[in-house]
Residue, then its C-alpha position, 0 to 999 in steps of 0.5 A: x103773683x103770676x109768673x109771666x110765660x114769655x118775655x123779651x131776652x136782657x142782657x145778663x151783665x146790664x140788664x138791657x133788652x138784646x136784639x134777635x141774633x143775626x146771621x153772619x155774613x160768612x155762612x161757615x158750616x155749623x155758624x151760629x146766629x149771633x149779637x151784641x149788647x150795647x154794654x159790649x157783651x156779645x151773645x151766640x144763639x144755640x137754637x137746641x140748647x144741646x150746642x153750649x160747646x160750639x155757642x161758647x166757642x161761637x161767641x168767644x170768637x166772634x167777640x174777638x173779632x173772628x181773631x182766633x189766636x186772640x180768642x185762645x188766648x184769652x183766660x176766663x175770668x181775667x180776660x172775660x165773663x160768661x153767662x147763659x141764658x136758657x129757654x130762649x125761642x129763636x123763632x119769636x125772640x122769647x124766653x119762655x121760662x116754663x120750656x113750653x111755648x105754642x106746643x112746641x118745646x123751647x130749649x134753646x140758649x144764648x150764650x153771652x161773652x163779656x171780654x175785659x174794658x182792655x180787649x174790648x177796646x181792640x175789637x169793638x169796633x170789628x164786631x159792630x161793623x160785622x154785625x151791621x153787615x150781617x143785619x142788613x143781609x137778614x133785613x133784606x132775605x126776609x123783606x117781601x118785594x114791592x106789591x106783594x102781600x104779607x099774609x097773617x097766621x090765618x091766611x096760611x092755615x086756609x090756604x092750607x086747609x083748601x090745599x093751595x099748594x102752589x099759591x103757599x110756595x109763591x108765598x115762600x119764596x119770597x117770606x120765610x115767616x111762612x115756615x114758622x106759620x105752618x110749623x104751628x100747624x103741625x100741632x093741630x087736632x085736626x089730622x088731615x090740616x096737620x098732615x097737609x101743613x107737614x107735606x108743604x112744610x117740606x116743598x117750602x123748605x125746598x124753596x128757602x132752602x135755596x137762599x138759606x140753608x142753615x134755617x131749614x137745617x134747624x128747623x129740621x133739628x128743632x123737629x128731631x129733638x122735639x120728638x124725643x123730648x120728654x113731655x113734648x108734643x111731636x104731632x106732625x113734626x115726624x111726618x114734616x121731618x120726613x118731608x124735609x128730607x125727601x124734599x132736599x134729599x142731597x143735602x139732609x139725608x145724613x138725618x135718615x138715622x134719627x128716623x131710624x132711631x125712632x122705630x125703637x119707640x112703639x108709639x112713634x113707629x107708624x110715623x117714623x114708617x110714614x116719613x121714611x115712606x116718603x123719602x121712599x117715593x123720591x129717593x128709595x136707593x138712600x133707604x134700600x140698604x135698610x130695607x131688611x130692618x123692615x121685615x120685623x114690622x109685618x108682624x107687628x100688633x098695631x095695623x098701622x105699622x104693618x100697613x106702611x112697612x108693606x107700603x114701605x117695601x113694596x115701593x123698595x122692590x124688597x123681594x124678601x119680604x115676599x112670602x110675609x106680604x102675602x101672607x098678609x093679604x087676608x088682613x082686613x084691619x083698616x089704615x089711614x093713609x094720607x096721599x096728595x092732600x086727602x086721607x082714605x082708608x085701606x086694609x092691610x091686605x090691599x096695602x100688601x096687595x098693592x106692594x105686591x104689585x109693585x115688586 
């Protein structure tokens, strides 16, 4: 028998189809997506699956109605039921059994509270009428204005490929949808698509964040997470996690660690480097504290670790590194190095030369 890779998500209690969670009106810090069952079960969604804390807590809460006196005081099973739900895809409402899905890693979770006939009587209807609100609110950020086009999976990937820039920031400003179009770009073979997808990624996410957020803040944690784990295919997700954060450095530069977390994998460095790089072109002062954890990397075997380590501090003005740098300068093994849409190829020597230049 086949086993079917992705389905719609049911209810664990009924058995019926859930809808897609929705956002909360509230907007509080760390507040999760959240729906109900017609059989009175509400659900939480963790996008990273690595939340169950917070989701238990999420749709705990919310089932009560956001009454938390309610909510602590309640016993589980005499009060209420709890299951999960796991492999859950925010992005195409799916669960995917097999965690894998379009090459990204699935590990999301709902997280579904069923309270006691008794309590839910109380609270019912609170809950139905926040969740209208909040579907109201989710139906008109992701609805495009009169008139303007909804452009498919291969509109964006042309527009891409031709590097329309502004044309594929108009279209985030008014559809969302185009951060999950060029999210799965990002799992390309093609290199210049993939790292191109990344960079608008990132000037896109500048864009919704504006209005949203908490969006752009999963995105951004689903990328992280996608990088370290086992058997995922992170491609472009390092270089879009770094674009991310160089395009809304005031609000996610708390991430700036996870970057650094990766140097400790050889086989992740030189994207790490690429990434932190690009925050280094907007913001060098939130990486110059760290500008020594960097020297190591000049002597590193693979060239282009030491390509953008000297492209690194070069644009850091790390004096430090001066000595090290120039005794790189003979170093003729060629990097890829991607700038303003194009790739070229550079030696490590005029990498160090050009980071010379600069200090």
């Amino acid at each position: 028998m086949k086993r079917e890779l992705a389905f719609k998500p049911t209810c664990p209690f009924c058995g019926l189809p859930v809808a897609r969670p929705k956002e909360q009106v509230t907007r509080r810090p760390n507040e999760m997506p959240v729906g109900s069952c017609s059989c009175g079960a509400v659900y939480a969604c963790d996008v990273t699956g690595h939340n169950l804390g917070a989701a238990f807590i999420e749709a705990l809460v919310f089932s009560c109605n956001m009454d938390w006196d309610l909510a602590w005081g309640l016993l589980p099973e005499e009060d209420y039921l709890e299951k999960v739900v796991e492999n859950y895809d925010y992005e195409t409402h799916l669960i995917v059994p097999d965690g894998f899905y379009e090459g990204r890693r699935i590990s999301g979770a709902l997280y579904f509270i069923k309270l006691h006939p008794d309590i839910l009587e109380f609270t019912l209807q609170g809950v139905q009428k926040k969740l209208a609100r909040a579907a109201a609110i989710s139906s008109k950020a992701s609805m495009a204005p009169p008139g303007e086009k909804r452009f498919t999976k291969k509109d964006i990937e042309a527009l891409v490929k031709e590097y329309q820039v502004e044309a594929l920031l108009k279209i985030a400003t008014s559809d969302s949808r185009l951060i999950r179009d060029l999210q799965r770009l990002l799992y390309s073979g093609d290199e210049l698509l993939r790292l191109r997808a990344a960079e608008i990624l990132g000037k896109a996410a500048a864009i919704i964040a504006q209005k949203d957020p908490q969006t752009i803040a999963r995105l951004l944690q689903r990328l992280l997470t996608s990088v370290t784990d086992p058997g995922a295919s992170c491609w472009g997700a390092i270089d879009a996690a770094g674009a991310i954060i160089a395009s809304i450095p005031e609000t996610f530069a708390g991430y700036i660690p996870a970057l650094y977390q990766l140097l400790t994998d050889t086989t992740l460095r030189p994207r790490a480097l690429r990434a932190i790089s690009n925050i280094v072109r907007v913001k060098p002062d939130l990486i110059r504290p760290a500008s020594l954890r960097f020297l190591q990397f000049l002597q590193d075997p693979d060239a282009e670790t030491r390509g953008y380590t000297a492209w690194l501090l070069g644009n850091l003005g790390a004096t430090a590194a001066r000595d090290m740098l120039e005794g790189l300068l003979k170093d003729g093994q060629p990097v890829t190095f991607y700038e303003n849409g194009t790739l070229q190829k550079k030696t490590v020597g005029l990498l160090a030369s050009e980071a010379l230049a600069r200090m």
